[in-house]
N, C-alpha and C positions, 0 to 999 in steps of 0.2 A: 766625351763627358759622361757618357755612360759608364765608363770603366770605373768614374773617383762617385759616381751617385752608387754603384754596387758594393763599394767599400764603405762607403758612406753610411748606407743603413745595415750594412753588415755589421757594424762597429754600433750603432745606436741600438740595436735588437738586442745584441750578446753582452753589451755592458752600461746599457745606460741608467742603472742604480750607481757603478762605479764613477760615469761621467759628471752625472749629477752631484755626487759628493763631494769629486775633486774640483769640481768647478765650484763649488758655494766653499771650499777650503781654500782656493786659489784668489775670491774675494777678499779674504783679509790684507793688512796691510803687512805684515812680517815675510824677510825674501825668504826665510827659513820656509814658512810653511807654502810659500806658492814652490817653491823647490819640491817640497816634499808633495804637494799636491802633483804638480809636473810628473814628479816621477810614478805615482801612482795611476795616471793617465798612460803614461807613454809606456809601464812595465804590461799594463792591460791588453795595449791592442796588438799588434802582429809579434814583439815578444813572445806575449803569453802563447797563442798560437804556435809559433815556434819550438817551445819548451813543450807541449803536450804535443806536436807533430801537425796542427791544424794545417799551417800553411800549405801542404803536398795537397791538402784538398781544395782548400780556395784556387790553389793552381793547375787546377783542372778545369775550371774556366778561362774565357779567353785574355789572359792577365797574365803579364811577364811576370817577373821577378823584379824588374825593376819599376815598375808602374807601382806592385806590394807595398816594396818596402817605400817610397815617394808617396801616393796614397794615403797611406798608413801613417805617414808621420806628418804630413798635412790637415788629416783628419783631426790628429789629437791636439794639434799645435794650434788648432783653428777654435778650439775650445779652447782653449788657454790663453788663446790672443783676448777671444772676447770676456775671456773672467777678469783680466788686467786690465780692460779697456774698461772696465763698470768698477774695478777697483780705484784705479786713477778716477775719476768721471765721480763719485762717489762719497770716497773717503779721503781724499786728498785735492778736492775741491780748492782748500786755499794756498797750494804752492802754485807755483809761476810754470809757465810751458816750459822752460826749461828742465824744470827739478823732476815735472811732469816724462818729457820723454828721456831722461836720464833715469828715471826709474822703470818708465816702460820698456827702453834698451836692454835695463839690465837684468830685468827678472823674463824679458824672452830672449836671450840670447843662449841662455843655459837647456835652452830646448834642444840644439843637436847633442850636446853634449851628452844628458842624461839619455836621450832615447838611441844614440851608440853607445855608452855601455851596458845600455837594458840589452840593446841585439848581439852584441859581441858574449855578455854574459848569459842570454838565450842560449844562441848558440852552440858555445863549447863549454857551460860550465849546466846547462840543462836547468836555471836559478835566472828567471826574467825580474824578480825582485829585490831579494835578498843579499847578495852581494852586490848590486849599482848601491843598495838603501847603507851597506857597511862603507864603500865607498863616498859616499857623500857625509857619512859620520865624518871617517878619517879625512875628507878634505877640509871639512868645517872646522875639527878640532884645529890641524895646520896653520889655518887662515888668521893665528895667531900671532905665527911667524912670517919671514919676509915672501911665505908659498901668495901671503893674499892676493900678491900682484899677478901671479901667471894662473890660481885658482881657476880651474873651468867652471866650478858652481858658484864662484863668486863673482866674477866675470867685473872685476875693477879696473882692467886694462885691458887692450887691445890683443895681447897676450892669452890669457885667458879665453877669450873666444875663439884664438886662433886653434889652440889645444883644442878645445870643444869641436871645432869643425873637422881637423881632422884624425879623429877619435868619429865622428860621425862617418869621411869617407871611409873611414877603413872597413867603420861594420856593411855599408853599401861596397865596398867590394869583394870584401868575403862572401857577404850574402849573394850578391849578383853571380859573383866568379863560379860558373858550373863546374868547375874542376875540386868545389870545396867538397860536394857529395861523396867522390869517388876517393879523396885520400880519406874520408872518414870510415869509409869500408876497408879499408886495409888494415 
């Protein structure tokens, strides 16, 4: 437990004006802007790090690669669960438990989704925000057409989060995969 409490205030120290804002963003009732709060959490923590090289040093403690990126997306996701749980709890006091955990399903199920293309486009595009934030433009414009149903940010069907998930292993096996380092030197 030590290893998720060093990530833990690692992430509270270096961004908690970020955390603070996307959590009191992630309050409102619109799935738009808990989306967009989401994504402003999760482009923050081991992304950002990523994209400016941070991670080679936090990895010189006693901390895999895969505890990081696990950690790292638990941390953010843990703040996001509870801004939804004061949003439901709050401002949506009169719908039924039902409508209740259909909304809470669906505004946290888009968590793997955005924080694997935050780390895929850390990764190899060196942009932890900027292109997931054009992406989630263009899947919101789509969401017009018959895309709503398999949408990973909209997450209307069972579909949809299946994408999300694996869109999430993927950035967890690049990122894990040691063999990723050595074809980027060549």
């Amino acid at each position: 437990m030590k290893k998720f409490e060093f990530i833990f205030r690692k992430i509270v120290k270096q961004r908690g004006i970020r955390i603070l804002t996307t959590f009191f963003l992630a309050i409102f009732p619109s799935h738009t802007l808990k989306v967009f709060a989401q994504l402003l959490m999760l482009s923050s923590i081991l992304p950002h790090d990523i994209e400016r090289g941070d991670d080679e040093i936090i990895l010189q403690y006693p901390i895999r690669k895969l505890e990081l990126f696990f950690f790292e997306f638990l941390t953010g996701s843990l703040f996001m669960i509870i801004a939804e749980f004061l949003s439901i709890s709050l401002l949506k006091s009169h719908l039924g438990i039902h409508w209740k955990l259909f909304i809470f399903s669906r505004d946290i199920s888009t968590l793997p989704y955005i924080y694997g293309i935050c780390m895929l486009s850390a990764m190899y595009l060196k942009s932890s925000f900027i292109v997931p934030f054009i992406l989630l433009i263009v899947d919101g414009l789509l969401c017009e057409t018959a895309w709503r149903y398999t949408s990973p940010a909209n997450v209307q069907t069972i579909w949809g989060f299946l994408i999300g998930i694996g869109i999430f292993a993927i950035a967890f096996m690049l990122y894990v995969n040691p063999m990723r380092g050595r074809s980027e030197i060549k």
